[in-house]
C-alpha positions as CSV (number, residue, x, y, z in Angstrom):
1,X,79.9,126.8,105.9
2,X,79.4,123.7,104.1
3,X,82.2,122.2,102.6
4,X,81.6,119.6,99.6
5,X,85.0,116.8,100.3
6,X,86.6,116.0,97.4
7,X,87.8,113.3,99.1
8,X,84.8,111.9,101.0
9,X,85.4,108.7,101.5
10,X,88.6,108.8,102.7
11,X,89.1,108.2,107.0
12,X,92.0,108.7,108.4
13,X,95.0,107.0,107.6
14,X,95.7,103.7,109.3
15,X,99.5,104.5,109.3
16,X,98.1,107.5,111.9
17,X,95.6,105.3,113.3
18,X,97.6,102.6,114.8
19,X,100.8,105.0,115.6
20,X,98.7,107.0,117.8
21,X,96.7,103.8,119.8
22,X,100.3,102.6,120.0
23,X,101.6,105.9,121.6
24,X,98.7,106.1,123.8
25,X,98.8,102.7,124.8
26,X,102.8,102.9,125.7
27,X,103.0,99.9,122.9
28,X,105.9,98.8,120.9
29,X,105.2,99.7,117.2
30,X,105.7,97.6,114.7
31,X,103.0,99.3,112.5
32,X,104.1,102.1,111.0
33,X,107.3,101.5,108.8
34,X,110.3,103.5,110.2
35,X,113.3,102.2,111.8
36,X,114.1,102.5,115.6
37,X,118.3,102.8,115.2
38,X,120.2,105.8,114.4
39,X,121.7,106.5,110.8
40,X,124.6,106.4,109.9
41,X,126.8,109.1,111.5
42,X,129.0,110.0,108.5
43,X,125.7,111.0,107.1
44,X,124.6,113.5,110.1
45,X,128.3,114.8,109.8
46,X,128.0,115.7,106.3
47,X,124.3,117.2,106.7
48,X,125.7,119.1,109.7
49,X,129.1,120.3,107.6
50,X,126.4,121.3,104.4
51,X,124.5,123.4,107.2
52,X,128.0,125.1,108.6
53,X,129.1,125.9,105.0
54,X,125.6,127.6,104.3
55,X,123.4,125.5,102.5
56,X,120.6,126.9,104.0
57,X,118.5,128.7,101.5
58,X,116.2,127.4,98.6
59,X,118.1,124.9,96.6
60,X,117.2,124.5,92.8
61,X,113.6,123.5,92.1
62,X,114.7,120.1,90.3
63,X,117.2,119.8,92.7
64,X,120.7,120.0,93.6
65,X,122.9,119.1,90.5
66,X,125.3,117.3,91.8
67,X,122.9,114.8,93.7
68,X,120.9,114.4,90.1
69,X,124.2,113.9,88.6
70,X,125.2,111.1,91.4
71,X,121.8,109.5,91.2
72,X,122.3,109.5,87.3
73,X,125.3,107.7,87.7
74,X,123.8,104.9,90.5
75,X,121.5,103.9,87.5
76,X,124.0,103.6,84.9
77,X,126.1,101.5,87.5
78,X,123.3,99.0,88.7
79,X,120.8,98.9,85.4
80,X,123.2,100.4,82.5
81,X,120.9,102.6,81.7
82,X,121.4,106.3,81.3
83,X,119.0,109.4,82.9
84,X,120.0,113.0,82.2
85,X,120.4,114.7,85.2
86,X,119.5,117.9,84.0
87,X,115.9,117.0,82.3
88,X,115.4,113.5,83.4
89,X,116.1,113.7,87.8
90,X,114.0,115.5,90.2
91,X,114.8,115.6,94.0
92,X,111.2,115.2,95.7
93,X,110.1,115.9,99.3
94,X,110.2,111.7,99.6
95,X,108.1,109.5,97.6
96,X,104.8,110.1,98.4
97,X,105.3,113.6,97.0
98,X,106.9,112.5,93.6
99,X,103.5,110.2,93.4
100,X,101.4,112.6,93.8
101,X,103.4,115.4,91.3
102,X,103.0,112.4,89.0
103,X,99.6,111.4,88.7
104,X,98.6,115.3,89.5
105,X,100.7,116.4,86.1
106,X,99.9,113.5,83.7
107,X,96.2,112.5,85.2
108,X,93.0,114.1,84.2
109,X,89.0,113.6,85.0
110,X,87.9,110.3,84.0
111,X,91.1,109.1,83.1
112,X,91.2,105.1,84.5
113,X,94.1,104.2,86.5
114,X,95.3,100.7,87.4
115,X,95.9,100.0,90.5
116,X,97.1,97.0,92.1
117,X,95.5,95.8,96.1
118,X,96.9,95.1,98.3
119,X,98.2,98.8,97.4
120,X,100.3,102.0,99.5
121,X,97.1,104.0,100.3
122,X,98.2,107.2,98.8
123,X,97.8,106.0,95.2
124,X,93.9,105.7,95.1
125,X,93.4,109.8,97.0
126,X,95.6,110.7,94.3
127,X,93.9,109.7,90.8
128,X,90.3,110.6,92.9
129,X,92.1,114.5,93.7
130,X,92.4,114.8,90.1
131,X,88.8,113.1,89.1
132,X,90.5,109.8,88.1
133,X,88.6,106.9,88.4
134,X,90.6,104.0,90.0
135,X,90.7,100.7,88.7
136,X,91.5,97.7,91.0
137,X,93.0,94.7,90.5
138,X,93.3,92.2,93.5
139,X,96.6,90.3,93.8
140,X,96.2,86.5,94.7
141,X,95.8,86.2,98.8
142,X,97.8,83.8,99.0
143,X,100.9,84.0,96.7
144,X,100.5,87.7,96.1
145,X,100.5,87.4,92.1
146,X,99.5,89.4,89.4
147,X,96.6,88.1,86.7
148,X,97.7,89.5,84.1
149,X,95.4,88.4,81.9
150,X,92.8,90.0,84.5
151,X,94.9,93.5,84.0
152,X,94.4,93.1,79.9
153,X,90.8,93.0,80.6
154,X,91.1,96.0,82.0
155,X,93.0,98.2,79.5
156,X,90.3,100.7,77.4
157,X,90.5,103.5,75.6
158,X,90.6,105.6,79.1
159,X,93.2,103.7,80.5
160,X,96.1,106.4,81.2
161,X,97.9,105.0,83.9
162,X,99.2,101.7,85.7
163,X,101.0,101.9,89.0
164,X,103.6,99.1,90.1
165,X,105.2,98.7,93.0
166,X,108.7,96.4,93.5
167,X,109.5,95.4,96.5
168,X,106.0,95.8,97.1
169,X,104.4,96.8,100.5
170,X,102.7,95.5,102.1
171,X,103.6,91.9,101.1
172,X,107.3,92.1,100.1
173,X,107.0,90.1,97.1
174,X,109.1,91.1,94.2
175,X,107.9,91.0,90.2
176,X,110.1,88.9,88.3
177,X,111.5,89.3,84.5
178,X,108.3,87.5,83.5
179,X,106.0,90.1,85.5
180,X,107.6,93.0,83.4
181,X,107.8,91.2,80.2
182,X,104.0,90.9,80.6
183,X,103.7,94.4,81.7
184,X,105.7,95.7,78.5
185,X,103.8,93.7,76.4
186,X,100.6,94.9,77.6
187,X,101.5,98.7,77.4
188,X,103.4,98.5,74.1
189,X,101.9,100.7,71.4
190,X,100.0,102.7,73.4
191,X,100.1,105.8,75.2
192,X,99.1,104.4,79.1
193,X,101.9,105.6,81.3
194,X,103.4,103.7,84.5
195,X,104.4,104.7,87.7
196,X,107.3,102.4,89.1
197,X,107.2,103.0,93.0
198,X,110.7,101.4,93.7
199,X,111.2,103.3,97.0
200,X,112.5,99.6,98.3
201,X,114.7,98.8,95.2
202,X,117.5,97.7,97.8
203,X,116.1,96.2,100.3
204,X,116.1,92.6,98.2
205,X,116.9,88.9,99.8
206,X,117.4,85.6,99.0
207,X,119.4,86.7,95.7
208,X,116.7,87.9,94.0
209,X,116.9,90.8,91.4
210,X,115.3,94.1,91.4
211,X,113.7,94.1,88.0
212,X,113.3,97.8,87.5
213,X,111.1,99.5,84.8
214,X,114.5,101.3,83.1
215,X,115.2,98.0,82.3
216,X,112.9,97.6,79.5
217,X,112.9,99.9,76.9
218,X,109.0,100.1,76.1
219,X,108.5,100.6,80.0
220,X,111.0,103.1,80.4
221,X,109.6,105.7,78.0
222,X,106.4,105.7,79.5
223,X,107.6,105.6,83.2
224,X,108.0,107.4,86.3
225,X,110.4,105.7,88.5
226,X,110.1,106.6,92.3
227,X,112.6,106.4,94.8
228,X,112.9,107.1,98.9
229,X,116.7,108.0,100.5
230,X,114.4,107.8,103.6
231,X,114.1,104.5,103.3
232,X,117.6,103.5,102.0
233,X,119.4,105.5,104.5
234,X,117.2,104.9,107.8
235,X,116.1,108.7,107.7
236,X,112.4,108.5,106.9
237,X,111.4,111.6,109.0
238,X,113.6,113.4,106.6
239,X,110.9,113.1,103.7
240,X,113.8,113.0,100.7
241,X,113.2,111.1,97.5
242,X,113.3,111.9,93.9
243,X,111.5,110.8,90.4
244,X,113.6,109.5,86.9
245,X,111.4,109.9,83.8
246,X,112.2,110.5,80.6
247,X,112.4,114.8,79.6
248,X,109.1,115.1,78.5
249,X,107.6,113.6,81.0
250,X,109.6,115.2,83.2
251,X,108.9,118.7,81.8
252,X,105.4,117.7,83.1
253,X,106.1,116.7,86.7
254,X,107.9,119.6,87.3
255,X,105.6,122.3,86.1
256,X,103.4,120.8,89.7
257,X,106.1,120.4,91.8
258,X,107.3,123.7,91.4
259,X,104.1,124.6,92.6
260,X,103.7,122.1,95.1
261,X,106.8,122.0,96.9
262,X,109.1,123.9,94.9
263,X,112.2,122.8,96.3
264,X,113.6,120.2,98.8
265,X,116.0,120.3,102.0
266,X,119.3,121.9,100.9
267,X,121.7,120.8,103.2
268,X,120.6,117.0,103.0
269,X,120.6,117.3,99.4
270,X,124.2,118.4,99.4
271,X,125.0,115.7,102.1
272,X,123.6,112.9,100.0
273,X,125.1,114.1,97.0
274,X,128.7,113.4,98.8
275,X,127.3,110.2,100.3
276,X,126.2,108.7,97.1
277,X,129.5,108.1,96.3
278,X,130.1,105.0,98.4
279,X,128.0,102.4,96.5
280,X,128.2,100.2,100.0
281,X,126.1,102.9,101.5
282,X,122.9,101.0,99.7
283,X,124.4,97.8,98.1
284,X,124.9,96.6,101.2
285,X,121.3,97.1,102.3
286,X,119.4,93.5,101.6
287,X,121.7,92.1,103.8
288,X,121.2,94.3,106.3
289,X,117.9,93.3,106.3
290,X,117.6,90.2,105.4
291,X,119.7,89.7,108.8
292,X,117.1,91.5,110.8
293,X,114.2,89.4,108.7
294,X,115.9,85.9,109.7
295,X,116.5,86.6,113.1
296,X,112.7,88.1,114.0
297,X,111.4,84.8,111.7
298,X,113.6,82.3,113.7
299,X,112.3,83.7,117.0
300,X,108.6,83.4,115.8
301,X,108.9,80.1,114.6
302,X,107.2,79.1,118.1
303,X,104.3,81.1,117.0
304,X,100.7,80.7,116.1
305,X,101.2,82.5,113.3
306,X,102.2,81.3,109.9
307,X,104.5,83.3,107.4
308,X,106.0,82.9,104.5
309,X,109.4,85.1,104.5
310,X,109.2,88.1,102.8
311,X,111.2,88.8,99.5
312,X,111.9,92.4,99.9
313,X,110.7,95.5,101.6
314,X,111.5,95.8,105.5
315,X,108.0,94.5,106.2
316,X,106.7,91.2,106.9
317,X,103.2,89.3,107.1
318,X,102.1,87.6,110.2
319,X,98.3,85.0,109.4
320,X,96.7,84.4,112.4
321,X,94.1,82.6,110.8
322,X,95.2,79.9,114.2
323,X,94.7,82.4,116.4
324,X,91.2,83.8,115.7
325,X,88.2,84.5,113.8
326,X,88.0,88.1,114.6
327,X,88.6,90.7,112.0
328,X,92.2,91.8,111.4
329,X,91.7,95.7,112.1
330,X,89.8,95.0,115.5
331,X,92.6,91.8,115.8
332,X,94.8,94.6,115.8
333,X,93.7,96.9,118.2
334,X,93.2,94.3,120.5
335,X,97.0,93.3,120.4
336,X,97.6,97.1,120.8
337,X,95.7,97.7,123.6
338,X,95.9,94.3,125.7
339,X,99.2,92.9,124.3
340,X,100.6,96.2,123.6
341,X,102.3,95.6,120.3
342,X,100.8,97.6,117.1
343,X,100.2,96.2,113.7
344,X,98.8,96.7,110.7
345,X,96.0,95.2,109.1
346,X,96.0,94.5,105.6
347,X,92.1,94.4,104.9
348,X,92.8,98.5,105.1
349,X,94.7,97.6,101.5
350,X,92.6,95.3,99.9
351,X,89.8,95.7,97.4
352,X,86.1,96.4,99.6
353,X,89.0,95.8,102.6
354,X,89.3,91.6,101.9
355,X,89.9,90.5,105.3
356,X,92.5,87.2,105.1
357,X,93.2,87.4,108.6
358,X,97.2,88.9,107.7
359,X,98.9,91.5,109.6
360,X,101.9,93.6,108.7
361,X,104.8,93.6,111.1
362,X,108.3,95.9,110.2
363,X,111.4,94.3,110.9
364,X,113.1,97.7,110.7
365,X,113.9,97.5,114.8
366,X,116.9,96.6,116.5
367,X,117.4,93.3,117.2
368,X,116.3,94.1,121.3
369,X,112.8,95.1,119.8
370,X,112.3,92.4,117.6
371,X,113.0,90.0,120.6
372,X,110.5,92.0,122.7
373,X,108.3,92.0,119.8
374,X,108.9,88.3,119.0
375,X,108.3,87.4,123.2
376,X,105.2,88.8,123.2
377,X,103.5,87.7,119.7
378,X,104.9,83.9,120.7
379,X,102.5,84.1,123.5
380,X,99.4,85.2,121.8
């Protein structure tokens, strides 16, 4: 049988690609972005008691209640902003999967969509699935900034959708006030929705503030915020996020993710809904991290490469624009196989793959791997 893709252009994803040549290779992975330390154990104990006191059947399609209702209350605590946790909260199978439920309920054939490169590579699949045509918009190499006067130039009558995404990966800058002023500006008085991938909202340094979407009015009633537990709370093999929007759009994103997924993990619902409660559980993150940023950075600082130290996100870029010509995705399977350390390149993210000769590293490691890690790139 002959099978016409609906995705025919797509290869496999680099995530997968550089995971496996680090596994076979016996490498140490710094690619994809998942932590290499245990969670917290108060966390396992309260999954494990939610499991013993029979969570174990389908929870509620939008989600537990009382995890909505916690979440609800974590925005009116850090933003002062207020999400119904009956119509405005769903609990997702981790981000990626709100995403998709998004642009899947709100997109349709030939609608434009804005996206922003170097970009998460699930956004573009998405808007094609649906017969959305992507619209690009290459961030400055260097600095990592939006034109936004490039992005109005953009906007036409097809224009449904603009997705943002604060801490961004792979860079780890952070949009400022200005950023979303600009961004509300644009959008007011129209009916283009936004997609706010925040799934990093608390992994912030150097004082900086996460400037999230609820914070402006005119974004807020258009947008889709996305969040990850997985990646606040270490447990990214748990796949657990959710999606804030206002009730009608709402309304939309569950009529596919009742069909998609239908529900998420019971017991870890439960468990987070307890764990929520502590606001140290994620205030507490940025410097977590920013700890774990400083001390790989100070050990590399006898490098080739040059860096700039990144704002936010667990993820840091590495130019090794010193080191060689070569292009960064055969750079980096080079390192993997004779240096055996994995990266990521960032051509893989750009628009017609823009090589700049940067790699992605994740600080998410214990500090004994990011000295291994550190030893080895220092010698390159």
């Amino acid at each position: 049988m002959n099978i016409n893709s609906k995705l025919p252009e797509i290869p496999t994803s680099i995530f997968a690609i550089m995971s496996g040549l680090a596994t076979k290779e016996n490498a140490l992975n710094l690619s994809q972005g998942f932590p290499d330390f245990k969670s917290d154990a108060k966390l396992i104990e309260l999954v494990n008691k939610a499991m013993i006191n029979g969570y174990n059947q389908y929870a509620p399609m939008p989600g537990v209640f009382s995890l909505r209702e916690a979440i609800a209350e974590k925005f009116d605590k850090l933003y002062q902003t207020t999400y119904n946790p009956d119509t405005e909260i769903t609990i997702t199978a981790g981000g990626t999967q709100a995403i998709f439920t998004a642009i899947t309920a709100t997109v349709k054939k030939d609608d434009e969509v804005i996206i922003f490169k170097p970009a998460y590579d699930c956004y573009e699949p998405t808007v094609e699935l649906v017969g959305g045509k992507p619209i690009s918009v290459q961030l400055n190499p260097e600095n990592f900034k939006i034109n936004w006067e490039e992005v109005k130039s953009l906007i036409t009558s097809k224009t449904r959708m603009v997705i943002i995404n604060s801490p961004h990966n792979p860079s780890g800058k952070v949009l400022s006030k200005e950023d979303m002023q600009q961004l509300e500006n644009l959008l007011k008085n129209t009916n283009i929705l936004l997609i706010s991938d925040e799934v990093y909202e608390h992994i912030i340094f150097d004082h900086l503030i996460h400037e999230s979407a609820c914070l402006y009015p005119n974004l807020k009633e258009r947008t889709f915020i996305i969040a990850s537990f997985g990646k606040t709370f270490h447990n990214t093999g748990w796949k657990m996020g959710y999606c804030a929007a206002p009730a009608y759009l709402t309304a939309e994103f569950r009529k596919v993710h009742q069909f998609n997924v239908f529900c998420v993990n019971h017991p870890i619902q439960i468990a987070l809904a307890t764990y929520l409660k502590n606001e140290q559980h994620y205030l507490n993150l940025g410097t977590f991290y920013q700890q774990k940023r400083d001390f790989f950075l100070n050990l590399m600082k006898e490098s080739r490469f040059e860096f700039t130290p990144s704002s936010g996100t667990y993820f840091q870029l590495l130019n090794y624009k010193n080191i060689t010509d070569e292009n960064d995705f055969k750079f980096a399977k080079r390192l993997t196989i004779e240096n055996k350390i994995a990266t990521i390149p960032i051509s893989v993210f750009n628009e017609q793959n823009l090589d700049t000769k940067v790699l992605r590293v994740c600080f998410a490691k214990s500090e004994e791997t990011l000295q291994k890690a550190a030893e080895i790139l220092c010698k390159i």
